[in-house]
C-alpha positions as CSV (number, residue, x, y, z in Angstrom):
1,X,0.0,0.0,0.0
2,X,1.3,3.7,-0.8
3,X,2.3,5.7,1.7
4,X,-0.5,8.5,0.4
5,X,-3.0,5.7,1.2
6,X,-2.0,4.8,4.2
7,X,-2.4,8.6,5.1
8,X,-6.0,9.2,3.7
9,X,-8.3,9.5,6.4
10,X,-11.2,6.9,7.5
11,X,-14.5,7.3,7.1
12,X,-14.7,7.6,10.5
13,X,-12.0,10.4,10.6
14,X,-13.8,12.8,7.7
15,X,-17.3,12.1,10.0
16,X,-15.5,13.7,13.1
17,X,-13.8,16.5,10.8
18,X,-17.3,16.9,8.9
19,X,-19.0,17.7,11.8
20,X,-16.5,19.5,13.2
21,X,-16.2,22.2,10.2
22,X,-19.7,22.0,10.0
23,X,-20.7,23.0,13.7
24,X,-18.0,26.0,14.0
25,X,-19.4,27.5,11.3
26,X,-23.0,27.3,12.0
27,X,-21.6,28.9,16.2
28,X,-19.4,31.3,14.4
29,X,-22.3,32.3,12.3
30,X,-25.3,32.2,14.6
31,X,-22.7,34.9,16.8
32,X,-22.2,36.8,14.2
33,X,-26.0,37.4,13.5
34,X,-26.6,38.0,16.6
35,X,-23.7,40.6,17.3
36,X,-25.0,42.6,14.3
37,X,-28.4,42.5,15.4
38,X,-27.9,43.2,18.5
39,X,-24.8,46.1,18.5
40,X,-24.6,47.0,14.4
41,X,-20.8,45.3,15.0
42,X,-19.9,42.8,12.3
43,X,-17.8,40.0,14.0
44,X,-14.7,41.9,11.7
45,X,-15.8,45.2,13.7
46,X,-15.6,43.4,17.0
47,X,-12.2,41.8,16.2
48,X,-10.7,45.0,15.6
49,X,-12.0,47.2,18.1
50,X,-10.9,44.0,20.4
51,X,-7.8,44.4,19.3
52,X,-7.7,48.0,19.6
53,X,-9.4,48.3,23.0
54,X,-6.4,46.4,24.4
55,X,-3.9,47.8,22.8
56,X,-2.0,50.6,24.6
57,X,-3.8,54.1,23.7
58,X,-6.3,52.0,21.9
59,X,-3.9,52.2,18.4
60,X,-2.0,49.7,16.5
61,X,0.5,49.8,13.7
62,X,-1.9,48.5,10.7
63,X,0.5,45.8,10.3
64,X,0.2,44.7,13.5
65,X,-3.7,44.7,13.7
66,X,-3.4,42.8,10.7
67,X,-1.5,40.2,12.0
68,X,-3.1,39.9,15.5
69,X,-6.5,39.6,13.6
70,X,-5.4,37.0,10.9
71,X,-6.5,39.1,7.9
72,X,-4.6,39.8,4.7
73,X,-3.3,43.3,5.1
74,X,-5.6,44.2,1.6
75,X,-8.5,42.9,4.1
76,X,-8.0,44.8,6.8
77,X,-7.4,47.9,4.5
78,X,-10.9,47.7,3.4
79,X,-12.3,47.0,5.9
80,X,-10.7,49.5,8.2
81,X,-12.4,52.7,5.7
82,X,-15.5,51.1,6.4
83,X,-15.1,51.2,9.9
84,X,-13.3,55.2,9.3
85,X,-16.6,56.1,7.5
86,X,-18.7,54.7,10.5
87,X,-16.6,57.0,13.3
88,X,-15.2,53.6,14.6
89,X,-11.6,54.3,13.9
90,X,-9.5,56.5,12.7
91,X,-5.7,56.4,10.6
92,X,-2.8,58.2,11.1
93,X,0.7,58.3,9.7
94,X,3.3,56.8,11.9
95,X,5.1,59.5,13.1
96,X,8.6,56.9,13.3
97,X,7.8,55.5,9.7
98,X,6.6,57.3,6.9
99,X,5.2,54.1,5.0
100,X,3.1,53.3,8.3
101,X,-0.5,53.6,9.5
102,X,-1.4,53.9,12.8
103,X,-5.1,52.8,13.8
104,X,-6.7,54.3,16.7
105,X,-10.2,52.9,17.7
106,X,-12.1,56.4,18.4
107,X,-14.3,56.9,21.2
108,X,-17.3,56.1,19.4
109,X,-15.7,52.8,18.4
110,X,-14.6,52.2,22.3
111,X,-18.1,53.3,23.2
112,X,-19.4,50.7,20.6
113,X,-17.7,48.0,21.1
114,X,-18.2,47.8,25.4
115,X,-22.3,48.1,24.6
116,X,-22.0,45.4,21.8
117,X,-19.8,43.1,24.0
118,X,-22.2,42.3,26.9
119,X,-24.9,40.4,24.3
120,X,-22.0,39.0,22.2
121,X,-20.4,37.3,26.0
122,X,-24.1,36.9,26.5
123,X,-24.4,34.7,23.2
124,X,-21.1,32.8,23.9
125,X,-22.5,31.8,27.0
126,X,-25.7,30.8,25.4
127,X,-24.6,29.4,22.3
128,X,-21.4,27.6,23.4
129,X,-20.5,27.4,26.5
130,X,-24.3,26.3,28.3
131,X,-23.9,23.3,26.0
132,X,-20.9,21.8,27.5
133,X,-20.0,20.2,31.1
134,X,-16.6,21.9,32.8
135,X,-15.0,18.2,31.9
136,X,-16.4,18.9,27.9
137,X,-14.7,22.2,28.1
138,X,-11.5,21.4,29.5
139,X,-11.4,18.5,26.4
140,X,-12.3,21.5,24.0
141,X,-9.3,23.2,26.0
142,X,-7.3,20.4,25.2
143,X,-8.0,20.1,21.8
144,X,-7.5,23.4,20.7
145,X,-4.3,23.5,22.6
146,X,-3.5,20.4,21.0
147,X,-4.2,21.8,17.1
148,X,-2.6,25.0,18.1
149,X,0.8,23.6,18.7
150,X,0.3,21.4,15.0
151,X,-0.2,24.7,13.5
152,X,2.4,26.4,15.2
153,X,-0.1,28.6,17.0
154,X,1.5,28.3,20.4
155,X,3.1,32.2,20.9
156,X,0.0,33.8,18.8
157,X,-3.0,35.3,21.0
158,X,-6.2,33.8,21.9
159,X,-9.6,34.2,19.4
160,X,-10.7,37.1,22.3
161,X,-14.2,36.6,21.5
């Protein structure tokens, strides 16, 4: 037997994976829906001002924003002059680089993003975490632990949802 068949996954296997994919998506969908209905925040605003909220002075190089959100840096670009046009944010050049951007979540996008993040936690807790025992969350813990190592995840930041 080849060493490619050997390595194909059982049916068994793509079952798991399957229902895996399948049920993140429909959570991470359900939460979106219902942070946009319940905030106007996309789940792509709510990443960002996250990220931004935390962030010393509430401003990140756009490089780094782009990188601690996991978006391409064309992405992010757009998606950033949406937010500009909405008062969430604003950009500035870097004062120590002239190719730079700095990204400073504005204090309507502050504002915004602490009222939208008590029905978001609220829908985390509903959605995810009322359907698991502590022991079925620690083995979620330890599985995402586990796939974060294989994909070399280890250093990076937590999802901060």
């Amino acid at each position: 037997m080849s060493e490619s068949a050997r390595r194909t996954p059982t049916r068994e296997q793509l079952r798991v994976w399957r229902n895996y994919i399948e049920t993140a998506e429909v959570l991470r969908t359900r939460l979106g829906s219902r942070l946009q209905a319940e905030s106007a925040l996309s789940s792509g605003d709510y990443q960002v001002l996250l990220a931004l909220t935390e962030a010393e002075g509430r401003t990140l190089r756009s490089s780094e924003l782009a990188g601690l959100v996991g978006w391409e840096r064309s992405r992010l670009s757009h998606h950033l002059g949406r937010m500009e046009k909405r008062g969430l944010i604003r950009r500035e050049a870097c004062s120590d680089d002239v190719h730079g951007v700095d990204v400073i979540a504005t204090e309507a996008g502050a504002t915004a993003f602490r009222a939208g993040s008590v029905p978001h936690l609220r829908a985390v807790r509903e959605l995810f975490l009322d359907a698991l025992t502590p022991a079925q969350l620690d083995a979620v813990d330890d599985l995402t632990g586990a796939l974060r190592r294989h994909l070399g995840l280890e250093a990076e930041g937590g999802g901060g949802s």
